[in-house]
Structure formats: structure tokens, C-alpha cells
C-alpha positions as CSV (number, residue, x, y, z in Angstrom):
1,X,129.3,71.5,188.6
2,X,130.4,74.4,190.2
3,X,130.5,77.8,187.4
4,X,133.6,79.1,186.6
5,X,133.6,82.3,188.5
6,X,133.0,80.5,191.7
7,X,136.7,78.5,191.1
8,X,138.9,79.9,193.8
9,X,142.4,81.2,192.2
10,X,145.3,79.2,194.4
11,X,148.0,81.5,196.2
12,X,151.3,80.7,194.7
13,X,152.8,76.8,195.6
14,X,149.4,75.0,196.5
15,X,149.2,73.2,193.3
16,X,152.4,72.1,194.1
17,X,151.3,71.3,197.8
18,X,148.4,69.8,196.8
19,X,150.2,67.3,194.5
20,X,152.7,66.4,196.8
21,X,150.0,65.9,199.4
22,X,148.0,63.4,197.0
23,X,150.5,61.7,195.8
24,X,152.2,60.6,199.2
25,X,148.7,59.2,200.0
26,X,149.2,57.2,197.0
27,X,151.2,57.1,193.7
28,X,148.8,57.9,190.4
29,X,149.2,59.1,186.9
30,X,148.6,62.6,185.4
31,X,144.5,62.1,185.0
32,X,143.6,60.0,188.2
33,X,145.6,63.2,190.5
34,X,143.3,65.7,188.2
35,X,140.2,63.3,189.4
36,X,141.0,62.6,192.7
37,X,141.9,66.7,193.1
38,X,139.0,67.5,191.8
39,X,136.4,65.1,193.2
40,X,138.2,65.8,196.8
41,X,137.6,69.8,196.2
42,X,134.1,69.1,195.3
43,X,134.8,71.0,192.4
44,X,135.8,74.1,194.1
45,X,139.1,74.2,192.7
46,X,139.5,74.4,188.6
47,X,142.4,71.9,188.4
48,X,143.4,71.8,184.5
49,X,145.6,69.7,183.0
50,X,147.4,72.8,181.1
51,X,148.2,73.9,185.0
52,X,149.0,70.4,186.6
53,X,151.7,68.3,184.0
54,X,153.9,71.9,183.6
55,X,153.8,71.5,188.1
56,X,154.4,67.8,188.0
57,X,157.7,68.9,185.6
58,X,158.9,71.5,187.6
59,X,158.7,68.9,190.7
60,X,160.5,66.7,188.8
61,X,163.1,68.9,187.9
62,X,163.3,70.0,191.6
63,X,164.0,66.1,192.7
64,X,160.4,65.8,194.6
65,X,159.0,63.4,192.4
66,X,160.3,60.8,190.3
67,X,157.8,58.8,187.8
68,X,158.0,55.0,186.6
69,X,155.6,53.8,183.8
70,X,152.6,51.7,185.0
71,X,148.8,51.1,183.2
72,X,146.0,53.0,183.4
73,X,142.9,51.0,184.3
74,X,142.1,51.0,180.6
75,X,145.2,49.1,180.2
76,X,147.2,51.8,178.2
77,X,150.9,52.7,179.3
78,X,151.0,56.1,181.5
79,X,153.7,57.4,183.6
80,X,153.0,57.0,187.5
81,X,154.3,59.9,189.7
82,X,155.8,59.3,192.7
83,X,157.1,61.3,195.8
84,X,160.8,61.3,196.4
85,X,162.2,61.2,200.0
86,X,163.1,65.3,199.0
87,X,159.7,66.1,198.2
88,X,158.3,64.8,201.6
89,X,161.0,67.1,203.3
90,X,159.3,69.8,200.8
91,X,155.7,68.9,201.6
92,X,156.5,69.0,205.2
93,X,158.3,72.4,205.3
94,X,155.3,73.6,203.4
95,X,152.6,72.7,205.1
96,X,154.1,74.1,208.2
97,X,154.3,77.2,206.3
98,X,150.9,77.2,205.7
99,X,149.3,76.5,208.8
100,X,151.5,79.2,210.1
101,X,150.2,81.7,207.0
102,X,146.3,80.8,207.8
103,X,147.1,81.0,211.5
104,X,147.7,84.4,210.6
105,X,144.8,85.1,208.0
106,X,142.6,84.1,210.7
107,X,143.6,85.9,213.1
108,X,143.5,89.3,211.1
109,X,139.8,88.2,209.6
110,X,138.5,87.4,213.7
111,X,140.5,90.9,215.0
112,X,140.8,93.8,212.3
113,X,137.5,94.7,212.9
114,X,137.8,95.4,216.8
């Protein structure tokens, strides 16, 4: 495990993209998104559950997810998060955004020094 001052802090919305990204892979509960965000970071990113259920409510509230109750794999009841036909239009928007945003980054990290 990575130490905590080697996290890396997440510009504003990429929790959000990150979710929405995940979950139109596949639809999951609360703690299998934490693992599968974590464990596909390599532990780079400090994903906390104190950060990621107050995102998946705000998504919710937005329309971009909607949630059904399912059971965990230790056969207890957990809600199941899903991505609506709005949050797809959102995740797409977004990651176009982003590339555009790196796109730029990069170019300013390859050029400034010139």
C-alpha cells in the first residue's frame, strides 16, 4: 500500500467521472466501486467511502444514476447503482472535456520550457 502523501488529490468532477465510468462497465454497490476503484488505481488514488456515497447522492439527485436493491456476495441486501441514459450523455460530455484539458496540460509541460 501506497503512503498517504503519495495519494494524488482529484481536480474537481473525477470522482464523479470515475464513477460513471465504472459503473457503465458494470452495475455494483457502494463497496465493490470503492474496490474495483481502488484495485484499478493500484492504490494511487485514496478513494474513501466518506468521499464516494455523498458523489453517488449528488449523481442521483442529478438523474445520472438510479439504484435498485440487489445482494452482496455475502448474501446481505445493498443497493446497486446504476447509470441512467442522462448520465452516459454526462460521462461522454465529460470525458471529451478531459481529453481536451490534458491535451492542453501536455502540451504546456512538453513546450513552456522552450
Amino acid at each position: 500500500m501506497k503512503k498517504k502523501s503519495q495519494y494524488r488529490d482529484l481536480f474537481p468532477g473525477a470522482m464523479e467521472l470515475m464513477i460513471l465510468k465504472t459503473l457503465s462497465w458494470r452495475p455494483m454497490h457502494g463497496y465493490a466501486l470503492t474496490q474495483r476503484l481502488k484495485d484499478i488505481s493500484e492504490d494511487y488514488l485514496l478513494i474513501e467511502e466518506g468521499s464516494l456515497y455523498p458523489a453517488l447522492q449528488r449523481m442521483l439527485k442529478n438523474g445520472w444514476l438510479e439504484t435498485e436493491m440487489g445482494v452482496s456476495a455475502r448474501n446481505r441486501p445493498v443497493r446497486i447503482f446504476k447509470v441512467t441514459e442522462a448520465g452516459r450523455k454526462h460521462l461522454e460530455q465529460e470525458l471529451a472535456s478531459v481529453e481536451k484539458m490534458f491535451a492542453g496540460f501536455t502540451r504546456v509541460l512538453a513546450l513552456a520550457g522552450q
